[in-house]
Each structure stands twice: as C-alpha cells, then as structure tokens.
C-alpha positions in Angstrom: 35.7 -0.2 4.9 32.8 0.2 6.9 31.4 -3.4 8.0 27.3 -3.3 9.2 27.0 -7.6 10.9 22.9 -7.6 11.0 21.1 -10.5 13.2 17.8 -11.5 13.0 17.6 -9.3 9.8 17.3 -10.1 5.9 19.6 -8.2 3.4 19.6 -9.1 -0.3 23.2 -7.3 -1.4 26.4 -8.4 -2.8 30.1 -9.5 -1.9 32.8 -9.3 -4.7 34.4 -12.6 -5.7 38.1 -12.6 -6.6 37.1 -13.1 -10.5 35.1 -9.6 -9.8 36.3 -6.2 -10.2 33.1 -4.2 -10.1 33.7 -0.4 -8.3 30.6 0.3 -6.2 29.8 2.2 -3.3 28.2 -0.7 -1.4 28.2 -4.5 -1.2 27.2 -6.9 1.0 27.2 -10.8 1.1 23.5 -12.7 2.5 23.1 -16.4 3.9 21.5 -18.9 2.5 18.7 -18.7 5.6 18.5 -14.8 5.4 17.5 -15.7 1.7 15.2 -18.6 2.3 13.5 -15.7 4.4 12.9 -13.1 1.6 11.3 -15.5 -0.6 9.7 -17.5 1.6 7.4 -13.9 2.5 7.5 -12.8 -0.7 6.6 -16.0 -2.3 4.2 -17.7 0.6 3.4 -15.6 3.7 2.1 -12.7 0.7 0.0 -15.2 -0.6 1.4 -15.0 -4.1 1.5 -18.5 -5.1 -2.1 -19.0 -3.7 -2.8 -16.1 -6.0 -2.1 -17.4 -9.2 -2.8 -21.2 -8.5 -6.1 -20.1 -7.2 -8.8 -21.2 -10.1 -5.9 -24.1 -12.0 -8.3 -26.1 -13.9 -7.1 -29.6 -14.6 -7.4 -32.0 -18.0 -10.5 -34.3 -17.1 -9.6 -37.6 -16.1 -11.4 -41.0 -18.0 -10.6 -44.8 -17.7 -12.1 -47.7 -15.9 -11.3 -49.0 -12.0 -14.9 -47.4 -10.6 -17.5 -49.8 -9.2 -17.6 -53.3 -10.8 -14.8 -51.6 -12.8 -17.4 -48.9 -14.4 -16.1 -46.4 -17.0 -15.0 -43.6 -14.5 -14.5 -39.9 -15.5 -13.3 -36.8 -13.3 -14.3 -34.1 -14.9 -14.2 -30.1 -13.6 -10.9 -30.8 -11.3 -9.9 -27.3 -10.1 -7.7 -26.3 -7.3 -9.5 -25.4 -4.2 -6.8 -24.6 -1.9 -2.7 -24.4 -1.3 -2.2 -26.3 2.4 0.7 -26.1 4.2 3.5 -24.9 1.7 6.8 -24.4 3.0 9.7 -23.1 0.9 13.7 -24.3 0.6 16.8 -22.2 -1.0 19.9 -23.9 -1.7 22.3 -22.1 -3.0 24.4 -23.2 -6.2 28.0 -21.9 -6.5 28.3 -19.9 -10.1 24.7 -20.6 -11.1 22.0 -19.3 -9.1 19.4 -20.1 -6.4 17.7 -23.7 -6.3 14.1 -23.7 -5.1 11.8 -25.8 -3.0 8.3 -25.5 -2.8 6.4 -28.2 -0.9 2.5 -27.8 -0.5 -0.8 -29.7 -0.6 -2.7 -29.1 -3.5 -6.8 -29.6 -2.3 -8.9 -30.4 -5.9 -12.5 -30.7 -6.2 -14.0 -32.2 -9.0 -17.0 -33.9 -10.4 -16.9 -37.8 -10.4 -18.7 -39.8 -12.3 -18.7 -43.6 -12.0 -21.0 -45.7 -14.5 -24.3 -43.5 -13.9 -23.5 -42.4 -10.6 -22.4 -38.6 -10.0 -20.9 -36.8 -7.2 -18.2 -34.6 -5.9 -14.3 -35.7 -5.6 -12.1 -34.2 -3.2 -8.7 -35.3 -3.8 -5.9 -33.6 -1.8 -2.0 -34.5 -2.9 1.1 -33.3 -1.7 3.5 -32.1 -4.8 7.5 -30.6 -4.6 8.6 -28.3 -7.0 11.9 -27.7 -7.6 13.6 -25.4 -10.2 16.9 -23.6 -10.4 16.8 -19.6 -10.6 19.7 -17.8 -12.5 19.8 -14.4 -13.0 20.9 -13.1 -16.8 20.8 -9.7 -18.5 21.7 -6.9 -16.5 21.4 -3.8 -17.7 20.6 -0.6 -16.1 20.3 -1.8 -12.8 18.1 -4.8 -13.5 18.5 -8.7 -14.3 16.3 -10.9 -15.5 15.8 -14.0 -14.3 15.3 -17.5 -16.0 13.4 -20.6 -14.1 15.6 -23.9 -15.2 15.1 -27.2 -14.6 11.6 -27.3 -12.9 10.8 -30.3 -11.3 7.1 -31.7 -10.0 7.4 -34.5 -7.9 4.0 -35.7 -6.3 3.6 -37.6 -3.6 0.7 -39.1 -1.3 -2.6 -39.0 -2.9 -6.2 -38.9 -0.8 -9.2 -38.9 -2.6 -12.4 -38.7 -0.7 -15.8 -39.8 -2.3 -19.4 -38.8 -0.6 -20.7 -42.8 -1.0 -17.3 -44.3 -0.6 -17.8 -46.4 -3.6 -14.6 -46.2 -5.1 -11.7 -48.9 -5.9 -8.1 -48.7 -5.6 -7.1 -49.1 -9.0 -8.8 -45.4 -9.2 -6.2 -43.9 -7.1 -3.9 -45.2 -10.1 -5.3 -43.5 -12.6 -6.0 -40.4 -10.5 -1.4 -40.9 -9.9 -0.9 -41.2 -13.2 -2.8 -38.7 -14.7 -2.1 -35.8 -12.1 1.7 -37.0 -12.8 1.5 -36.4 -16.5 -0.2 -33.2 -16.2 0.7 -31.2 -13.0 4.1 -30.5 -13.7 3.2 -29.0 -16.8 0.8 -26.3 -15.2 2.7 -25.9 -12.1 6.0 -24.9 -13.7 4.9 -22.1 -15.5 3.0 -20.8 -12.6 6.3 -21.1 -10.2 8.2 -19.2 -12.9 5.6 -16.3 -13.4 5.7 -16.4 -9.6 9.7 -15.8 -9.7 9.2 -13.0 -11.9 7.2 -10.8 -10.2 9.3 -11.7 -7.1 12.3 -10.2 -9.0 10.5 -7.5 -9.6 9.4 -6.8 -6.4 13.4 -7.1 -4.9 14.6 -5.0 -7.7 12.6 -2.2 -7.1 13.7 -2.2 -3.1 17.5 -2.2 -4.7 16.8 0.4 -7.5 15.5 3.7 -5.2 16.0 7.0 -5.0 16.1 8.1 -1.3 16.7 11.9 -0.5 18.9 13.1 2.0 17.4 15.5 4.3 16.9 18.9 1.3 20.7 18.4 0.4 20.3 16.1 -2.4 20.0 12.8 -2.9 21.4 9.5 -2.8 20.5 6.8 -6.2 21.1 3.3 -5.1 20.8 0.8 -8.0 22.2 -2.7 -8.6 26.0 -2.5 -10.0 26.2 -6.0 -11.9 24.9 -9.6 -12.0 24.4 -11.4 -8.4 27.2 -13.7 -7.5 26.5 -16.7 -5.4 28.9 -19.9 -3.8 27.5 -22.3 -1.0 27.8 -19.8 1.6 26.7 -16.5 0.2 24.4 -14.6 -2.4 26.1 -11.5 -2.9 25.0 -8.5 -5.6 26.7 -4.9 -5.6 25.2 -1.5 -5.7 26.1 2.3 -7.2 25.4 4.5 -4.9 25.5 7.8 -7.0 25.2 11.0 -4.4 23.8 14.2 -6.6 23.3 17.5 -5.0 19.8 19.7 -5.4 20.3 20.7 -8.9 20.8 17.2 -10.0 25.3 17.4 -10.0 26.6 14.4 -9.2 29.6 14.2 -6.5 32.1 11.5 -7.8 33.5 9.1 -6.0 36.5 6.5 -6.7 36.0 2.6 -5.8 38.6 -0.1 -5.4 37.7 -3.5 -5.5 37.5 -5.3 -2.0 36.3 -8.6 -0.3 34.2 -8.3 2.9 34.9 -10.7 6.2 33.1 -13.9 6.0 29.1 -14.6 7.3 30.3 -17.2 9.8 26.7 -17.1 11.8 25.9 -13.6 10.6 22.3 -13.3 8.3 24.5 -10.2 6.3 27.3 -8.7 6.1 27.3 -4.9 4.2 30.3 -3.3 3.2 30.3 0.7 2.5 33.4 2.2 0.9 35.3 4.5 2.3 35.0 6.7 -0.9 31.1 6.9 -1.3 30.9 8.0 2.3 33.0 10.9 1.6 30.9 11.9 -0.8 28.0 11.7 1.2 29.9 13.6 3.7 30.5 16.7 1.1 27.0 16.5 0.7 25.6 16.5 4.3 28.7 18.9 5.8 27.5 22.1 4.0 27.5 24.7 6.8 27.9 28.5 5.3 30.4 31.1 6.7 29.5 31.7 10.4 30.0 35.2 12.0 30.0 36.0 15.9 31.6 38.1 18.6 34.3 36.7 20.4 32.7 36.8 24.1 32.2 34.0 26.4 27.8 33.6 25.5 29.4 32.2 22.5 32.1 29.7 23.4 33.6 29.5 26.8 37.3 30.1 26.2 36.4 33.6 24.4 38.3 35.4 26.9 41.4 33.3 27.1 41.3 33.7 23.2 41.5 38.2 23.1 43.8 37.8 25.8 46.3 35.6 23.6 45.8 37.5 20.9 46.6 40.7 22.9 49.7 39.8 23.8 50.9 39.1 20.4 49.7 42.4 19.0 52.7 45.1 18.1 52.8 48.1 20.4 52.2 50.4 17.8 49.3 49.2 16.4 46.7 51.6 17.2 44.2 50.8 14.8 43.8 47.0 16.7 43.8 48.2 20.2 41.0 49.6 22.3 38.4 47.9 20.0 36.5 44.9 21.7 35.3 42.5 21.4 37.3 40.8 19.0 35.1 39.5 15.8 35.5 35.7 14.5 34.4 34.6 11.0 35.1 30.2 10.5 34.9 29.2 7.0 35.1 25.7 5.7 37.7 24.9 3.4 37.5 21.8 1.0 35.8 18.4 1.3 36.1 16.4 4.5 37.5 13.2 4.2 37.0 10.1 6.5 39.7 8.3 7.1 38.8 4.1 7.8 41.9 2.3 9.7 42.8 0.2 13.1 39.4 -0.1 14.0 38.7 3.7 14.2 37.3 6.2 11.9 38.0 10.1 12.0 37.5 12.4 10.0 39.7 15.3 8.9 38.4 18.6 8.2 39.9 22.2 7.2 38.9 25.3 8.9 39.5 28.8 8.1 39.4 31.0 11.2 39.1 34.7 10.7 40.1 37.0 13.4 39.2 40.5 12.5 37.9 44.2 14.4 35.6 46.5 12.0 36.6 50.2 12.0 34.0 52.8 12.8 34.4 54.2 9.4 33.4 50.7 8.6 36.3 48.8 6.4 37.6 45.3 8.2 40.8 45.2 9.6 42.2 41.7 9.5 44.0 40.8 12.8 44.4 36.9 11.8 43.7 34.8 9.1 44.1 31.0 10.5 44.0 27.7 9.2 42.6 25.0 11.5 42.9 21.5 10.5 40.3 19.3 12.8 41.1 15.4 13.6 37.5 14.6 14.3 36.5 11.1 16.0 33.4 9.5 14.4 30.8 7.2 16.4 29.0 5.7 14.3 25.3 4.2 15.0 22.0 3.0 13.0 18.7 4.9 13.6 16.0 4.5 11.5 17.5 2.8 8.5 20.1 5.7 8.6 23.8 5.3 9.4 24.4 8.1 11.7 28.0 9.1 12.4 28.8 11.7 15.2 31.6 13.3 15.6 33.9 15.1 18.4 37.3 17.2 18.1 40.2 14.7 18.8 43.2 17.5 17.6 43.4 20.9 16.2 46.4 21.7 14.2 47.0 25.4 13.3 49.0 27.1 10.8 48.5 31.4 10.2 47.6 32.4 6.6 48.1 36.4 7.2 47.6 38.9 9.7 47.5 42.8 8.8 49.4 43.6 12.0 52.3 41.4 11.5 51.3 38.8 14.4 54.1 35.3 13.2 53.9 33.2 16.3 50.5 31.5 16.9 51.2 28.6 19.4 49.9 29.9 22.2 46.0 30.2 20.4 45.8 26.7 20.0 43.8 25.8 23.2 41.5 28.6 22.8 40.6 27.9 18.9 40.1 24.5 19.5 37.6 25.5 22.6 36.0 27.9 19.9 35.8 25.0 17.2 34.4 22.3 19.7 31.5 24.9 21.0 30.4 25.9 17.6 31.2 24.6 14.6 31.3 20.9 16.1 27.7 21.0 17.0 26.6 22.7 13.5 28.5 19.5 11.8 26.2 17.5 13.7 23.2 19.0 13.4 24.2 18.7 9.5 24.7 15.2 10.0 21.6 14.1 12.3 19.6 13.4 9.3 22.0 10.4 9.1 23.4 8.7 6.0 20.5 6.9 4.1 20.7 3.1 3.7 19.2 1.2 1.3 15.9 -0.7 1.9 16.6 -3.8 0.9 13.8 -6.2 0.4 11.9 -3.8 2.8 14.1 -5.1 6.0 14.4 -2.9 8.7 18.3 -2.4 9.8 17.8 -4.0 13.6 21.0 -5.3 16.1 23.7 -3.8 13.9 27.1 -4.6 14.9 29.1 -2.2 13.2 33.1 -2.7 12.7 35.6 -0.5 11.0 
C-alpha cells in the first residue's frame, strides 16, 4: 500500500477499523485539528452561520425592574451581528463529531420603560454544543443527524442611550434570552450542518477524468468511522475507460500506520492503482528501423543478430536495416513491497526484414519482461509515478530462420526498450494519477512511503 503523510494540509477520508471489512480503492484517516479546520472554513470563515443567523428575531421581552421598577418591555430584538465565533471538534469514539461554537451574539431592540422609548443594544456571548453522527448511507452519501444541542449563555451587556436602567433588568433580559435562544439557535446550527455535509460530500463524490483515457469515479464507500484519534471514511474509486467499461479491481481489507503528528494519512491500494495503470499505459504497436537515430545500441543489436543467423539463409542476409515492431502484452502490474514499488511489464519485440515482393519475413519474435522502478511524486493534485528499466528478462517466441539461442541480445533490447518505449510509458503517465479533492484541499508537503 501506497501511504501519502500530508502536513499543513486538511483531508476528510477514512481508515478501516478492525470491526470493518469494507474493499475500496482508497482510505485515509484525518486528525482531530485537520477536522476542526474543514469546518471551522466551511462553517465560519464562509460566513455560513452569519448567513442564516443574520435577521433571528427574538420573543419580546415584558416584566418590571425599569426605572422606579416601571413595567419594561423589549420589543423588536433582532440579531445585528455574530462577533468573534470560534469553533471546537472533539471527536467521540463510535459516535460522531462533537461541536463547539462560541460567539457573541450583538441584538438591537426597542426598549421601553414606563413611557420612555429608546434603542437596546444588548451583546451576549452564547456556546453551542451538539453532537454530529452520520446515518444512512446509501449511494455514496450519509446523512447526518444534530443530537444533543446545547445553548449555554454567558456574560450579558446591555447598553441603553439614557442609562436609565436597573439591575434587576439584566435578570430578566438572562432569563428570558435563556428560555428562548437555545430554541432558535439549535435549529439554525443543525440546518448549518446540513448544508456543510453537503458541501464535503460533493468534494468526495466526483468524477475526475484522466487525461482522454477515461475516467476515474471517486465516491464515499460506507459510513465514517471515528475513535479519539481519527475520523476516517473510505472511498470506491471505480476507473472506466472512454466508452463507459469499467476496469475491475480486487480490494483486501487493511489498516493504515497511525497519525502520530501527521494532519492525514491516505492509503491507495495496490489494486486500484493497477487499474489506473491499464488505463493510462495504452501505447499502440510501434514500428521503426533498427539504426542508431532511433536508439543507440541499434548497431550492437543487427550485429548480434547476424551472428546467430544460419548460413544458408539467404532470404535474411543482405537486407538492412533490420525492422523492429514492440507490442505490449497484458496489463502491467505494480508490485508494493520493502519500501519500493516496480512495476512489471510484458513486451513483445518483433524482429523482422520485409521482402521486395513485399510479404514479412519474421527473423525473431521476442518476449521482453520489464522490471521497471517507479518514483513516485505529487504535482498538481495528481500522483505522478515515473518509471525507469531496472531488468529485462528475455525469452524467444519464434523465429522463421531457426535462431534458439538469444542470450547474447539482452543488452541491446534492453538499450532499445529504455530509448523508446520507456519514454512513451511516461509520456502516457505524465498526466499523473488523479486524486481526489477532498474538501477542496490542495495535496501540499507530501511525504510519500511504500
């Protein structure tokens, strides 16, 4: 398994518990602070609390403690402003996210104390805390369920133009903001929630294309898990080729390293990235002289192959250069052990000369099979992996002139693989593997282990 350690960056993804055995293509395991991140943009810094607390009209407010203990009403009380919120995630192990929200609430009203009328400012400070638990996935969403909301309010400031106020109205004020607030506020935190939800789903759930091969369909795999130290979800990551076929992969169950001081941790399987890899590593049948413009060794290579040709093959001899047809043969598969990742590849290598009277006159028909090291890097959101011929191991599938012993041609094809088909592989896989966007993130300081 491919391990991605992110700092400084937020990732919303999942990390299987030992009770899970859900068969993904990704997971990935998030922090407790990386989460307090999301939600504190999505939920504060996008100004969507002030959005829909903006215009909260409150119950009017009547009972006695004015001047000389006059008949006092506060009528028209309306939320002005949302000072200073800040916003606390605590995660709950088996049940969900608990959330803080602490602010001061600025509220304007109209006062009026025995015949005298003027404007109230009154600015409290009020916590909200409520549990969030996520509940009926299906499809690649969850909903999500706000329990256990609590409105706790503390210091009160009321401000009156003539001053002419008495304590026992910061009482009344106490109580009745106390009775009421919770009850408006709650509902507003959990529509809040909601569109949040909705907002992180749709950066899980997306359809990316990959360069004009296809396309890769991320979308959530199952519930979100969380303990103290994590909040993990999985996701599908189903790869379909232009035309809309879909190239399976296999999943195992498997647990990912812990955080320790890492924001994320994100975990791609071994199997989904050979899938990509069928679908980026598509390069046709290529076709080229054998001379040295197009690979160095092209020489060395008719000179082997000279020497193995019978003497009395006529129809191979005096015919030059030598033309070289490579084929691809089968998927490649990447291979994810002892820190390193390779990736093995078969090659067909076609040795042939074409007669004047035109038919083609098969000299060899070779099978290369390429160890290829991988290097693997993050550009753009992408997970780019590069790769360079490590060994070449060569068996012969025919040969028209009766040529058995091959050994000597395996310096040469490997120089003829490592000029040309190496850098087409690449140039295939430069478009890099597409990553989800989680939470709209950017993938920054990767450390990447294997």
């Amino acid at each position: 398994m491919t391990m991605l350690k992110l700092f400084g960056i937020v990732l919303f993804c999942g990390l299987l518990s030992p009770s899970q055995q859900v068969l993904s293509g990704l997971s990935c395991a998030v922090s407790p602070g990386a989460m307090q991140k999301v939600l504190s943009d999505a939920i504060l810094q996008n100004g969507l609390l002030q959005q829909h607390l903006q215009g909260l009209v409150l119950p009017n407010i009547m009972g006695e403690g004015g001047l000389l203990n006059s008949p006092t009403s506060i009528t028209g009380l309306h939320l002005v402003q949302v000072r200073l919120p800040k916003l606390s995630v605590v995660l709950l192990p088996g049940i969900g996210v608990q959330l803080s929200i602490g602010a001061k609430l600025e509220l304007s009203g109209n006062c009026l104390v025995g015949l005298l009328s003027e404007l109230i400012d009154i600015l409290v400070d009020v916590n909200i805390t409520a549990n969030i638990k996520c509940t009926n996935f299906e499809s690649g969403t969850v909903q999500v369920v706000t329990e256990d909301c609590l409105c706790i309010l503390g210091a009160i400031r009321i401000k009156l133009l003539s001053g002419l106020l008495s304590l026992s109205v910061n009482e009344i004020v106490l109580k009745q903001l106390t009775a009421t607030l919770p009850g408006l506020l709650c509902p507003v935190v959990d529509i809040v929630v909601n569109l949040v939800n909705i907002q992180l789903l749709g950066t899980l759930n997306a359809v990316i294309p990959v360069g004009t091969a296809g396309t890769i369909h991320y979308q959530l795999a199952s519930l979100p898990f969380t303990s103290g130290s994590f909040l993990g979800l999985d996701l599908d990551g189903a790869v379909k080729q232009v035309g809309g076929s879909i190239i399976p992969h296999d999943s195992s169950p498997s647990a990912l390293p812990p955080l320790v001081d890492k924001l994320l941790v994100l975990g791609l399987r071994q199997s989904f990235l050979n899938a990509v890899l069928s679908l980026l590593i598509q390069i046709p049948p290529q076709t080229f002289t054998c001379t040295p413009e197009i690979f160095s060794s092209a020489g060395n290579l008719q000179k082997a192959i000279a020497t193995l040709l019978p003497p009395g093959c006529s129809a191979c001899r005096g015919t030059s250069p030598l033309s070289i047809r490579l084929t691809l043969s089968g998927s490649p598969l990447i291979l994810l052990k002892d820190k390193k990742a390779t990736v093995e590849l078969a090659v067909l290598v076609q040795v042939f000369v074409r007669r004047s009277d035109g038919p083609i006159f098969n000299v060899l028909l070779l099978k290369a099979d390429l160890s290829l090291n991988v290097h693997v890097s993050i550009a753009g959101g992408r997970l780019v992996l590069g790769l360079s011929l490590g060994s070449t191991s060569l068996s012969l599938e025919s040969s028209d002139v009766g040529i058995s012993n091959i050994s000597n041609l395996r310096p040469h094809c490997s120089s003829l693989l490592a000029e040309t088909l190496v850098p087409l592989i690449n140039g295939a896989l430069g478009i890099g593997i597409p990553l989800p966007n989680v939470l709209g993130i950017p993938l920054i300081k990767v450390d990447i282990q294997i």
